[in-house]
N, C-alpha and C positions, 0 to 999 in steps of 0.2 A: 648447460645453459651459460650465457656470455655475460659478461658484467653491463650496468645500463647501458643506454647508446640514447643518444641527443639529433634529431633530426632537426635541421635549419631551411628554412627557405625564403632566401631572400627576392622578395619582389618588386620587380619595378614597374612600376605605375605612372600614368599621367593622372596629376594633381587632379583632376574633373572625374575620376574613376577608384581614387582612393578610399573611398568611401563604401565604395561597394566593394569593395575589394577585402575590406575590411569585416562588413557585414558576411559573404561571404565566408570567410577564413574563419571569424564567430562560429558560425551555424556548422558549418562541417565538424568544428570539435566539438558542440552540444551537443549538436543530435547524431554522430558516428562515431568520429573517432577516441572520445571518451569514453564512448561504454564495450572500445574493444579489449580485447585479452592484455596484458602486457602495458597499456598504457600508465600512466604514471603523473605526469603534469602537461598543459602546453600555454605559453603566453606568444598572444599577436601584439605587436608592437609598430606603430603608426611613427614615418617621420614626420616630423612638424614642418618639413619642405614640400609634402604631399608626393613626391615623385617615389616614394619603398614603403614596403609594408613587410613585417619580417617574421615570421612564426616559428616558436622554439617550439619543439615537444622531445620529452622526455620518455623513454619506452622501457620497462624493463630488460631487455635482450634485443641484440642485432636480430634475431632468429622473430620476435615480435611485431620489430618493426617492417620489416620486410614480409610477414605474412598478411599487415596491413596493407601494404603496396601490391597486393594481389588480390583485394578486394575490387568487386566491379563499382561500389559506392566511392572509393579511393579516385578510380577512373574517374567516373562521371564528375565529382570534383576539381579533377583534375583539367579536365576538358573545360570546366566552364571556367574555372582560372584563366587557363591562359587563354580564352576567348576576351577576356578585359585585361590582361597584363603579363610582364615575363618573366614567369617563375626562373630561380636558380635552384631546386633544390640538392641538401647531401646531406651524408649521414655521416658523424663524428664518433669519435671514440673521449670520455675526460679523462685529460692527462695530468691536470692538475685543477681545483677548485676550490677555494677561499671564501669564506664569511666572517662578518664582523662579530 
C-alpha cells in the first residue's frame, strides 16, 4: 500500500453556475465518495471571484484513489460537472506539509 495521496480539482466556472457547482461537488462527497474505501477528508473551496471552485480530497493510497476513478458513480459525476464547468483534475503526492 502507497503512503496518502491528495487529489485536486480545480474548476472553472462562470460566476452564474458557481453555485451549482458547488452544490454539486457537496453532494457527490456526502452521498459517494465518503463512504468509499480509502477515503480520508475532502474540502470544496469557492472563489469569492465566482469564476473556481476547488476540491481537495485526501485518499489513503494512490491504489484508493484511483479505484475511486473507476466507479461508474465517479463517471456520472463526472459528466454532469463538466456539463456546467471545466474540470482540471490531478492526483498529488505530500512532499512536505506544516501546521501551526
Amino acid at each position: 500500500m502507497s503512503d496518502p495521496v491528495t487529489f485536486i480539482n480545480v474548476v472553472d466556472v462562470d460566476a452564474s453556475t458557481q453555485q451549482e457547482v458547488v452544490d454539486l461537488l457537496r453532494e457527490a462527497v456526502e452521498d459517494f465518495f465518503s463512504h468509499r474505501p480509502g477515503f480520508l477528508s475532502a474540502t470544496v473551496l469557492a472563489s469569492p471571484a465566482g469564476d473556481r471552485v476547488v476540491t481537495v480530497a485526501r485518499w489513503r493510497s494512490a491504489e484508493d484513489a484511483a479505484a475511486n476513478g473507476e466507479q461508474a458513480a465517479t463517471a456520472e459525476y463526472g459528466r454532469r460537472l463538466s456539463a456546467l464547468a471545466t474540470p482540471n483534475p490531478g492526483t498529488y503526492a505530500t512532499v512536505a506539509e506544516y501546521a501551526a
